[in-house]
TIKOL-115972 format. One record per residue (C-alpha): residue in one letter; x negated, y negated, z. Coordinates in pm, whole numbers, padded with zeros to 5 digits, always signed. Last residue first. Example, Ala and Ser with C-alpha at 12.3 -4.5 7.8 and 13.67 -1.06 7.14 Angstrom:
BEGIN
S-01367+00106+00714;A-01230+00450+00780;
# end
This chain:
BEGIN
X+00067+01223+01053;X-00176+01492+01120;X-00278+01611+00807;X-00245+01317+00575;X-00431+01126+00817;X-00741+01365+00808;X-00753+01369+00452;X-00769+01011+00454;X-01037+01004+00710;X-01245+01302+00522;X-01193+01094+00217;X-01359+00818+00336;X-01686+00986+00384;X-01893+01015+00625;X-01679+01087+00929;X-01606+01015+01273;X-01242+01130+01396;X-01077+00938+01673;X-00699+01073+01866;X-00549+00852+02095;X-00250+00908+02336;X-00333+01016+02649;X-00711+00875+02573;X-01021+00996+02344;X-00885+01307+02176;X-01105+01481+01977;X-01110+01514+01609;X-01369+01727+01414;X-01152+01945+01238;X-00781+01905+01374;X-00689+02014+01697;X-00681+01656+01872;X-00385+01621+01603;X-00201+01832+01846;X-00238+01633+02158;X-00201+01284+01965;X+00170+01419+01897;X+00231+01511+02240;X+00105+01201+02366;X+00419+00950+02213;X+00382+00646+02017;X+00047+00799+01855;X-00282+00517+01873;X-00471+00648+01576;X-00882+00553+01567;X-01085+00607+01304;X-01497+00608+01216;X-01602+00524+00940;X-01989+00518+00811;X-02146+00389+00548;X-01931+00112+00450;X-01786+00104+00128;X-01847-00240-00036;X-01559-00427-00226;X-01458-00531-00555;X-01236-00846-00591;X-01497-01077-00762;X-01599-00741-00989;X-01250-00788-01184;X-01421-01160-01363;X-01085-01275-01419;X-00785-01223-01654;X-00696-00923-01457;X-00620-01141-01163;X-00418-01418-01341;X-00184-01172-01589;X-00149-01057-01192;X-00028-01319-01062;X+00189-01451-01367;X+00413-01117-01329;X+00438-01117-00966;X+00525-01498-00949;X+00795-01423-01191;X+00969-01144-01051;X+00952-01335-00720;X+01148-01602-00859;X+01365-01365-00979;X+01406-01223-00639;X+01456-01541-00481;X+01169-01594-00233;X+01257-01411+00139;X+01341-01538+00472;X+01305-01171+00678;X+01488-01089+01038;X+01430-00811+01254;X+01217-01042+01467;X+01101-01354+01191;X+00888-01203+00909;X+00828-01373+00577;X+00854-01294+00249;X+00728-01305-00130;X+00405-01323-00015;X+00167-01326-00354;X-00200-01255-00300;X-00514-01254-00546;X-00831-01073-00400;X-01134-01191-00374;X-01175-01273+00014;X-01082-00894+00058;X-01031-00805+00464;X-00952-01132+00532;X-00708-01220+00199;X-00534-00864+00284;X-00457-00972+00663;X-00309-01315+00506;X-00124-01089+00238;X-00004-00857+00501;X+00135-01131+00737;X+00282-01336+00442;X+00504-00998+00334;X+00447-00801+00009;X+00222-00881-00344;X-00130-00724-00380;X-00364-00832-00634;X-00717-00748-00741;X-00785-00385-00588;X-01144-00337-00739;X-01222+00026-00871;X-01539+00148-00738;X-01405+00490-00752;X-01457+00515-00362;X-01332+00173-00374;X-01024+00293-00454;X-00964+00458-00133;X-01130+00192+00062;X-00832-00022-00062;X-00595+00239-00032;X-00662+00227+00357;X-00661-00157+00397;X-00331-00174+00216;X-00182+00098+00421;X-00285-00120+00734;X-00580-00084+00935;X-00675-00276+01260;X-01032-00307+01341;X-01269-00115+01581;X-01421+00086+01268;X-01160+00184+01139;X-00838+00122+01327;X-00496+00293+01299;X-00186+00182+01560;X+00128+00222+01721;X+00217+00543+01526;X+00536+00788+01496;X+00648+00513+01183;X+00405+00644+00974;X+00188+00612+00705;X+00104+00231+00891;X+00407+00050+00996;X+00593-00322+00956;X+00972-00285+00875;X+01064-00590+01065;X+00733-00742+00898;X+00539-01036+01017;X+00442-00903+01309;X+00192-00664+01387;X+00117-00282+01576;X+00162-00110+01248;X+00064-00312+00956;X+00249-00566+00744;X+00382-00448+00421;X+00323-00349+00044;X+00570-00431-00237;X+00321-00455-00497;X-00060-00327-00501;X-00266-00387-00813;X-00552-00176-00869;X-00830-00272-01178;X-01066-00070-01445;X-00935+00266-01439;X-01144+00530-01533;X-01342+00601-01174;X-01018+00741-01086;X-00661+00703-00974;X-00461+00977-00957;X-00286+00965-00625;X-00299+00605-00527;X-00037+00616-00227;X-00103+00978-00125;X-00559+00953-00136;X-00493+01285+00026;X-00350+01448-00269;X-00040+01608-00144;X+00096+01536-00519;X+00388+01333-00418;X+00703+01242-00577;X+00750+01062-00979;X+00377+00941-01106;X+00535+00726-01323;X+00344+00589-01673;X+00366+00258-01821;X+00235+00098-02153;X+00632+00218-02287;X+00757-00039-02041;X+00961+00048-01743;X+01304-00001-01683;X+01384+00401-01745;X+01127+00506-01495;X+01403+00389-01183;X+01173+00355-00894;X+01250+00578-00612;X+01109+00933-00619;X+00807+00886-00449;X+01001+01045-00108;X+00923+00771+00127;X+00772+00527-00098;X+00462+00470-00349;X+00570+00527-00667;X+00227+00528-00859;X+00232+00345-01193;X-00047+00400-01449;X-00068+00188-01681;X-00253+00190-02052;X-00330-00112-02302;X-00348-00400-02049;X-00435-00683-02216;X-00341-00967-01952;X-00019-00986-02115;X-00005-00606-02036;X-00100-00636-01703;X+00177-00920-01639;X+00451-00658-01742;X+00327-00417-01508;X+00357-00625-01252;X+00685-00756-01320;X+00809-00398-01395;X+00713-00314-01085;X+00881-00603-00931;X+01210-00476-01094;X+01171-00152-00975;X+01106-00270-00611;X+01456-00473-00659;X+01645-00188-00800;X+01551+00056-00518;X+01641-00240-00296;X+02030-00265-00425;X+02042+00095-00443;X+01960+00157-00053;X+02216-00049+00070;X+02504+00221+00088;X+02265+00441+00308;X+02143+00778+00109;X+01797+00674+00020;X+01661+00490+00292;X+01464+00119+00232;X+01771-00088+00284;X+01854+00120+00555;X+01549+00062+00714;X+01623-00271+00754;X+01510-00652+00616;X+01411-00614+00245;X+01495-00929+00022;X+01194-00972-00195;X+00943-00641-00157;X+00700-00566+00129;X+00914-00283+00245;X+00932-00091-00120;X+00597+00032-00216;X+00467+00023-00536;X+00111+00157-00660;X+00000-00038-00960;X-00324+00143-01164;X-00466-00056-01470;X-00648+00063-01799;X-00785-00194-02021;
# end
């Protein structure tokens, strides 16, 4: 069995400020040593599940965060960024046969997260299709254009309740919760733990419960924190600006929204 994990860091145990998440800052190693540790957890529940090959996308700020040396020989890094528009899943294909999602976060616009955001912190707000989107939602259509089911994500109680209404089949873990700039988070080894027998769990199921249905058309919505920046996104291919500081693009496919976003964000 082949399995894809893309790992962000401000949906992991612990994680309260930016410069927790920000290379550089004197916290920074701390967290880069917690999201590597729940990668491993992941990863390391795959393989008791049977998984033979990973792939392991990581999936923050500059990619070049988790530390490859802690990971199993199963695994493969995808170290940095491609420019692939598909960004947080960059590689996967119609080959793998499951996505798991760790460290992921609340949306932009919610609570639940003091780091919450969507792509971008310059943004209010993404919606497709009239409802809000969050990176998870995103990646999830992104892998469903491969028909590859998304069957765990771990991060913050707001995103997993948002991830449990957008995909009824999927397996959640929160290993925090939200309060202001605050978080009250599980134990990291606890968390390890719950990673790892979460997703041995999800992969031992029926995968197809946790697939999803593309819908045929998308349309997107991005509310920018300041006009100027929805004013020059109105220039891209087939956007238009519908507001002082909203920019929609109608498309097809879901990789002309993705490509979009990667564009003008």
């Amino acid at each position: 069995m082949k399995v894809y994990v893309s790992v962000d860091i401000e949906g992991i145990a612990g994680i309260a400020h930016w410069d927790e998440a920000t290379k550089g800052n004197s916290d920074y190693p701390q967290f880069q040593m917690e999201m590597t540790r729940e990668a491993v957890a992941a990863c390391e529940g795959a393989i008791k599940a049977g998984a033979s090959e990973i792939l392991v996308k990581d999936a923050h700020s500059s990619g070049r965060n988790i530390l490859g040396e802690f990971l199993p020989v199963e695994a493969r890094l995808i170290h940095g960024w491609s420019g692939h528009p598909f960004s947080m899943i960059q590689e996967l294909d119609e080959s793998f046969a499951a996505a798991i999602f760790v460290g992921y976060h609340a949306r932009a616009g919610a609570e639940g997260n003091p780091l919450a955001h969507t792509m971008s912190t310059s943004i209010g707000l993404i919606t497709i299709n009239g409802e809000p989107a969050s990176e998870f939602v995103l990646h999830s259509y992104a892998a469903a254009t491969y028909a590859v089911p998304v069957v765990f994500v771990s991060g913050d109680e707001r995103l997993c309740a948002d991830a449990m209404a957008f995909n009824p089949g999927i397996r959640s873990l929160a290993v925090s919760r939200g309060v202001g700039h605050s978080t009250i988070s599980l134990a990291p080894k606890l968390a390890h733990r719950l990673i790892r027998e979460g997703v041995e769990a999800a992969l031992k199921r029926d995968l197809s419960v946790a697939r999803i249905a593309l819908p045929g058309q998308f349309s997107v919505e991005i509310t920018f924190n300041v006009p100027i920046k929805a004013y020059r996104a109105s220039w891209y291919p087939g956007a238009r600006s519908i507001g002082d500081n909203i920019v929609r693009l109608d498309a097809d496919n879901f990789l002309d929204i993705m490509r979009m976003l990667k564009f003008v964000l």
